[in-house]
Every structure is written in structure tokens, then in C-alpha cells.
C-alpha positions in Angstrom: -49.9 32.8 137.2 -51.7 34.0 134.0 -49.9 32.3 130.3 -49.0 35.6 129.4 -46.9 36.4 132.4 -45.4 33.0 132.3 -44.5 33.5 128.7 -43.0 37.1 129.6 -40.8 35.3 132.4 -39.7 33.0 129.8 -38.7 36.1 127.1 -37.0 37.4 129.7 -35.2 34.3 130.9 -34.0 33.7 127.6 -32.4 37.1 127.4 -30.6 36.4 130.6 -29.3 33.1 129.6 -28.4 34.3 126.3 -26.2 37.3 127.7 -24.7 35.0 130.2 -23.8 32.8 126.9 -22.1 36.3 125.5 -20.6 37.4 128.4 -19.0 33.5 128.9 -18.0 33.2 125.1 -16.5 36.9 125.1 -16.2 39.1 122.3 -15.0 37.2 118.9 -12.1 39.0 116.9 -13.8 39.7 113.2 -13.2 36.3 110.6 -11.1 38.7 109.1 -8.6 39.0 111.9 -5.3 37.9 111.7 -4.6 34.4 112.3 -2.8 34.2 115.8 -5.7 36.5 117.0 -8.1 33.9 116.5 -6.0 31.4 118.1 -5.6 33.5 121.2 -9.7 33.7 121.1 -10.2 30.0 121.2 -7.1 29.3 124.0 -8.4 32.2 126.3 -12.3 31.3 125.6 -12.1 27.6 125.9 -14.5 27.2 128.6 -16.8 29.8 127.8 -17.6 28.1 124.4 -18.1 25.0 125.4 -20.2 25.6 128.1 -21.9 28.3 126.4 -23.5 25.7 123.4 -25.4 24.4 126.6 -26.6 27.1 128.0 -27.7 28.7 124.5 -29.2 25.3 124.0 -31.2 25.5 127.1 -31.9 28.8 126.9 -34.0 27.9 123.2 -36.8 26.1 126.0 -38.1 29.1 126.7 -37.4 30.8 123.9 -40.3 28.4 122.3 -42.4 29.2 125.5 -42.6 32.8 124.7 -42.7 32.3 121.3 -45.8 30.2 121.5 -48.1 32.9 123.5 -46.2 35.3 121.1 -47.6 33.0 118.1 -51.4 33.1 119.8 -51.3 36.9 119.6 -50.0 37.3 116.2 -52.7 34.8 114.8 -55.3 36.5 116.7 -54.6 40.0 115.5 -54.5 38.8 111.9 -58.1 37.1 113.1 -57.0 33.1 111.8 -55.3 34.1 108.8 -51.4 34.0 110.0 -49.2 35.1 107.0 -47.1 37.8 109.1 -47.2 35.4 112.0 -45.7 32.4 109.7 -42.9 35.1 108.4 -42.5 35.3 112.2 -42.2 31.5 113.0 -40.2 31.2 109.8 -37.9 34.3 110.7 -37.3 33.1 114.4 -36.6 29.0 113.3 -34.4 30.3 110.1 -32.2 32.6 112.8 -32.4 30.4 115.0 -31.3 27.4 113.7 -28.2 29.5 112.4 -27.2 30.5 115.7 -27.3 27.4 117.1 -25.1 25.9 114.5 -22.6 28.7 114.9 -22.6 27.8 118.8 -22.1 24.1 118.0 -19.0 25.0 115.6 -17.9 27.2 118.6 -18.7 24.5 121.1 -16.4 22.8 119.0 -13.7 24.5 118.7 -14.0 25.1 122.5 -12.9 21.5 123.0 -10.2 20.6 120.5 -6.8 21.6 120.6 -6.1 25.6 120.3 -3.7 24.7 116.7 -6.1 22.1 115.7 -6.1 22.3 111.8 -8.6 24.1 110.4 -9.7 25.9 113.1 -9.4 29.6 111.5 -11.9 28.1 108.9 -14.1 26.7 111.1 -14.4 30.1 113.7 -14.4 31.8 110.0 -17.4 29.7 109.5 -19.1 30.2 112.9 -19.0 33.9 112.7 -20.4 33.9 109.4 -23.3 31.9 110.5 -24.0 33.9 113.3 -23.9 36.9 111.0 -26.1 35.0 108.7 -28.9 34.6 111.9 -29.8 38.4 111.7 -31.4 37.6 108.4 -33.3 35.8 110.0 -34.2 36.9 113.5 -34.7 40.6 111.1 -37.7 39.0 109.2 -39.1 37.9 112.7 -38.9 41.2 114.4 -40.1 43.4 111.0 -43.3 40.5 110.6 -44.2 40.7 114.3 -44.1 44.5 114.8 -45.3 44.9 111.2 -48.3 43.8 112.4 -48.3 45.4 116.0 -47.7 48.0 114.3 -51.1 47.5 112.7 -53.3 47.3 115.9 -53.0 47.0 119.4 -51.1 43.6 120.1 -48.4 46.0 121.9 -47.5 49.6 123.0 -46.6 51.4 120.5 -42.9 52.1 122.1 -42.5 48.2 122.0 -43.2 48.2 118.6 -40.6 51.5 118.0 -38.0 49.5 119.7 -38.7 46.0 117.5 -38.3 47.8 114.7 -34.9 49.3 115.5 -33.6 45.4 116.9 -34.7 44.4 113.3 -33.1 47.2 111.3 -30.0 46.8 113.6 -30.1 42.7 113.2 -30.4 43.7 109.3 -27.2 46.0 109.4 -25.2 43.8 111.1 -26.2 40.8 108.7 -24.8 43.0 106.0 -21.7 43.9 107.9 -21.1 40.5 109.0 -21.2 39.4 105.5 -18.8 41.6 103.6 
């Protein structure tokens, strides 16, 4: 099996692992929802979110994977000099790293007591890092397909559809922040 195939089955792992996270964890009420909402969140979601920081967890293995081969085609269409594919790397660990810790606090809150003081602050918190992530995971997409867009590293409809993940990963950073 060719690196670039293995790297697509690794993308495309990730995604599945990643939705099985989302559908597990279930949909959070807003930070700005009232406080017995949240509560209700964390005492029907228990499970799901603590179970759902290892999965996301695993499912960051082959993210990396894909990322590498990814990283290899981004340096080679900017032929060795890799400023759009460090915005990338940068963009992708930045997000990342934000949506891991927002699945920690989660995994957290997961395993303590639903009333456990503080815990309105700390899914407040969680949510707001998560939001935070599309900052993040924005730059990556706009750096990658930027320079897709520039050659012939992918179809062009791949690069149409990167664009729109960023610009929509953009949006709901903003939302997710006012």
C-alpha cells in the first residue's frame, strides 16, 4: 500500500473517530445557557465525555499520520521553502492543542459529580476553547489550500471545499466567542 493511500486511510480514520467522539459527547447547550441546562448536559452525557477524551486522543495518531504525507506535499509545492506549510503545522498544533484541552476539561467534568462546584465555569471554559480551536484549524485549512490553490497539489473542488471548512471554522470561532 502506497504512503499516500495509507495517509488517506488515516485522514479518513480520524474523521470517523472524531464523529463517533461527537456523536458520544452529544450536542453541548451554548456557555450561555441557563444553568440547570448545563447540569442536565453533564448528568445525561456522562459517559460520552469521558470516554470520548480517549477516543479523540487516539484519534490525534492518525491525525499526525495524514498530516505528515500532507506536510511532504505542502513543502514540495512550495519547492523547500515551507512558509504556508509552517502556517499549516502551526494552524493544525494551535487547534489542536485547544481541542484537546476542551476534551480533557469535558473528560473531566464527565467523571465528577453532576453539582460539583464550578462545573458551569469549567463547561463555560471548555466550550470556549473548543470555539477558540477554529482559529486555529482556520489558519490550517486557508495556508494549505492557499497554496493548492496555487498549483496542482489537489483538485481544484478539494481546494473549493477547504476553503469553505476554513471560512466556516472562522465564523464559528467568532460566534463561539461573543
Amino acid at each position: 500500500m502506497s504512503h499516500e493511500r495509507t495517509a488517506a486511510l488515516a485522514g479518513a480514520l480520524f474523521v470517523a473517530l472524531d464523529m463517533v467522539v461527537g456523536v458520544m459527547a452529544g450536542a453541548p447547550p451554548s456557555p450561555g445557557a441557563p444553568e440547570d441546562e448545563i447540569l442536565a448536559y453533564l448528568a445525561d452525557h456522562r459517559t460520552g465525555l469521558a470516554v470520548g477524551l480517549w477516543l479523540f486522543g487516539l484519534a490525534t495518531i492518525p491525525l499526525l499520520w495524514w498530516f505528515g504525507s500532507l506536510w511532504v506535499r505542502l513543502v514540495h509545492a512550495e519547492a523547500g521553502t515551507p512558509r504556508l506549510a509552517v502556517v499549516s503545522l502551526a494552524g493544525l498544533l494551535l487547534g489542536g492543542t485547544m481541542a484537546l484541552a476542551s476534551a480533557v476539561m469535558m473528560a473531566a467534568l464527565g467523571l465528577l459529580p453532576t453539582d460539583a462546584e464550578g462545573a458551569v465555569t469549567v463547561c463555560t471554559i471548555a466550550a470556549v476553547l473548543l470555539s477558540a480551536a477554529g482559529f486555529g484549524l482556520a489558519a490550517h485549512l486557508l495556508a494549505a489550500n492557499v497554496l493548492a490553490a496555487r498549483g496542482d497539489t489537489f483538485t481544484r473542488w478539494l481546494v473549493v471545499v477547504g476553503l469553505v471548512s476554513a471560512s466556516a471554522f472562522l465564523v464559528s470561532a467568532v460566534l463561539g466567542a461573543v
